[in-house]
N, C-alpha and C positions, 0 to 999 in steps of 0.2 A: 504494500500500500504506500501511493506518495503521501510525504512528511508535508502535512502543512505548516505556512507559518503561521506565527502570530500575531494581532496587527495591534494597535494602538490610533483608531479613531476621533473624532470629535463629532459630537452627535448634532450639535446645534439644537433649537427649538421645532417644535410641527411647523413653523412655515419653511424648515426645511426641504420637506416636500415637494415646496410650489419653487422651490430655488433652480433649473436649470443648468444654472453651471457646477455648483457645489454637487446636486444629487446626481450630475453624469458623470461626475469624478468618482464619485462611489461605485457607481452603477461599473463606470468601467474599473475601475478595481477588482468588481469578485467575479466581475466576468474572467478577468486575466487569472483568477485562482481558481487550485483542481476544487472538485464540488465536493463540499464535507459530508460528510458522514452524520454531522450533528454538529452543533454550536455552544458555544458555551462562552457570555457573555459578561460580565463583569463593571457596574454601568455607575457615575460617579453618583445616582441619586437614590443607592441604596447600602446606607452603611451600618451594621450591625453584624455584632459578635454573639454568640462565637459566628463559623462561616454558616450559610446559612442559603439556602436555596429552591427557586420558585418553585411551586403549588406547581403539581402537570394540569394541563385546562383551563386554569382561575385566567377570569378574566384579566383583561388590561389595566394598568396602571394611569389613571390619567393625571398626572402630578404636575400641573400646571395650568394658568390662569391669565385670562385677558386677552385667549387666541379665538380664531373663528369658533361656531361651535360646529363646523364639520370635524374638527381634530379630533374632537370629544366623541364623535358617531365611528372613529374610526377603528378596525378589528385587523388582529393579525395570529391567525387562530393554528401557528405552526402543533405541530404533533408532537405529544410529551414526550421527555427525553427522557426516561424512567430511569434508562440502562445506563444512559451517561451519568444521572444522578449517581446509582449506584458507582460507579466508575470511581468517580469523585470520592465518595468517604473512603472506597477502598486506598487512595491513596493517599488521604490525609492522614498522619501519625494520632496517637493519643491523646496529644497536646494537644490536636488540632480539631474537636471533632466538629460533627456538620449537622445543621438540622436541617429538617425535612420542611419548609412550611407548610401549613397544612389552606392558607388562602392567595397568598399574596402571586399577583401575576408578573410577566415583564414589565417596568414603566418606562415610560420616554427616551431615558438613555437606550433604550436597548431595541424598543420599538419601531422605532425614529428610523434610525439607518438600518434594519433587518427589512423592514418594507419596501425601502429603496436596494437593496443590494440582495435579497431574495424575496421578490414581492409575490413570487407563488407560495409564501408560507410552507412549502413541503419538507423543509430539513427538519428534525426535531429543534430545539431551542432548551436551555436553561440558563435563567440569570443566577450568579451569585453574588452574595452581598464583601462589602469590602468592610472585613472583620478589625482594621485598624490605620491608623494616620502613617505608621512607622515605615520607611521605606525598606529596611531590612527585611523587615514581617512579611512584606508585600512581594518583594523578592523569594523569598522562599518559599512564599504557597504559588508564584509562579511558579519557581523551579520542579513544586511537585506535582504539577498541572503538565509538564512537559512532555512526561509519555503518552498525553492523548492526542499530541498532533501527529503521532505514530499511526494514530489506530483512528485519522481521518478526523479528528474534531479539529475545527476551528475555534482557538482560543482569542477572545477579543478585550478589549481593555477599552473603556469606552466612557470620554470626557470630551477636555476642550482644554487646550495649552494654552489660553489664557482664559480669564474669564470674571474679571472685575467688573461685574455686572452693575455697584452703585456707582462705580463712575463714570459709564457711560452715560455721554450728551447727545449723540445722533445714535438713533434708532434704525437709521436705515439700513438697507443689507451691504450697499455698498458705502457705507460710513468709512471717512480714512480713519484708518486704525490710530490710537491714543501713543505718545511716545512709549508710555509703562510697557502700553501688548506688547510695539516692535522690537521693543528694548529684551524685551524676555522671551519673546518668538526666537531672535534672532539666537540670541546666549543658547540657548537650547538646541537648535539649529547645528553648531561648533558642537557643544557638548555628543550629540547624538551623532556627529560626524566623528569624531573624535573616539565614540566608545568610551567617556568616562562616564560611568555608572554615579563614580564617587562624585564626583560636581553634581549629576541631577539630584542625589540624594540628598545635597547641602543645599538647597536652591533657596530653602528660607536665608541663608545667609550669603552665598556666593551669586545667586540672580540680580541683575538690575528689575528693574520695575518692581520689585515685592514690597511693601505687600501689595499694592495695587491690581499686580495679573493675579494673584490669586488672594484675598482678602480671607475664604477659607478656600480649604486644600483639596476637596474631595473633586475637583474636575483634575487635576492635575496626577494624583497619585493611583488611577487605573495603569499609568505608565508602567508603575515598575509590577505590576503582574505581568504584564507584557516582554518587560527585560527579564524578569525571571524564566520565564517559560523560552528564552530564545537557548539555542545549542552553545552561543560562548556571547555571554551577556558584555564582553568585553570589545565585538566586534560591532561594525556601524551598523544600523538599521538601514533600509532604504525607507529612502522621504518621500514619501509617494507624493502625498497632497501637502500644499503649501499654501498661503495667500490670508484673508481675511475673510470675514462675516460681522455684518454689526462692529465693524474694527475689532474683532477679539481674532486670536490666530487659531486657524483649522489644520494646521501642521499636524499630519498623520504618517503614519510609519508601518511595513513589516518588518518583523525577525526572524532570518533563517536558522 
């Protein structure tokens, strides 16, 4: 079976949908990837320990406000990933264990671009939640997430590299991005060319723009499941997607 990678997205809001250039950049992305087996998603708008993962069936998550209300009418009713679940605990240690939720569905993070980049719903789907802030943590349940790209699952990490939301002044989609985003798009941009883990994981202190690109952290830290889960977390990603939305950066990435 081919090794899939692993990717590191930015999901943006539901009018990502009606966005054109962003959701063809998606769309061509998973086209260019072999077809998974099952997914396995990781989204900045569910955090809770221990790890913890979505209900097979339960409805959608609709975690957000002040959009059309067709977002709200919208369904993406993929097949439960039961086996992947199971997968999953089998390969978290004792320290790590995993619950079952018994309602909670995918929300937005996870919804958002799985519509756009598998919008026949047909692969199975499981969100898990991101059990802690610590970028060490984060890497190592990547790491142990790693033999499922073996066995055809696509492992996703799924935020937005920047995303200081109160300080944004233009709302539009093509708003010029704020100095803090480019300042901290860019820095990231080197780091991730570079391959140093150890810079992204200091970013609260070695980043320009902070806190501003990230005021809190949880768009930002799906990253290091992402570097966990790659073959040599020390090597560069490819940048697939670059550029802005609402001035925040949509810098996305796989790992082989």
């Amino acid at each position: 079976m081919t090794r899939l990678p692993a990717l590191y997205l930015g999901h943006g809001a539901p009018p990502l949908l009606d966005d054109p250039v962003w959701s063809g950049e998606l769309r061509a992305w998973a086209a260019r990837l072999p077809r998974p087996t099952a997914i396995l998603i990781v989204s900045a708008h569910w955090e809770s320990a221990p790890v913890s993962l979505t209900a097979p069936g339960a409805p959608l998550v609709y975690d957000f406000a002040g959009f059309d209300p067709k977002y709200f009418a919208m369904t993406y009713a993929a097949p439960p990933a039961t086996a992947l679940a199971e997968r999953i605990t089998q390969l978290m240690p004792a320290t790590e264990p995993v619950h079952q939720h018994t309602s909670r569905g995918l929300d937005h993070g996870a919804w958002v671009p799985l519509r756009i980049m598998y919008p026949d719903a047909d692969i199975p789907v499981v969100q898990m939640s991101l059990p802690s802030q610590d970028p060490a943590r984060l890497l190592a349940l990547g790491e142990r997430l790693r033999p499922l790209r073996d066995e055809g699952v696509l492992v996703i990490g799924s935020g937005f590299l920047t995303h200081g939301l109160p300080f944004l002044r233009d709302w539009s989609l093509d708003a010029e991005p704020p100095g803090w985003s480019v300042d901290f798009d860019l820095w990231a941009s080197e780091a991730l060319a570079q391959g140093d883990v150890d810079a992204l994981s200091a970013y609260t202190s070695k980043a320009p723009g902070m806190p501003y690109a990230h005021p809190t952290v949880e768009h930002y830290i799906p990253l290091f499941v992402t570097l966990g889960a790659s073959t040599d977390t020390g090597a560069a990603p490819e940048q697939v997607i670059d550029g802005y939305w609402m001035g925040l950066a949509k810098r996305s990435f796989q790992v082989a």
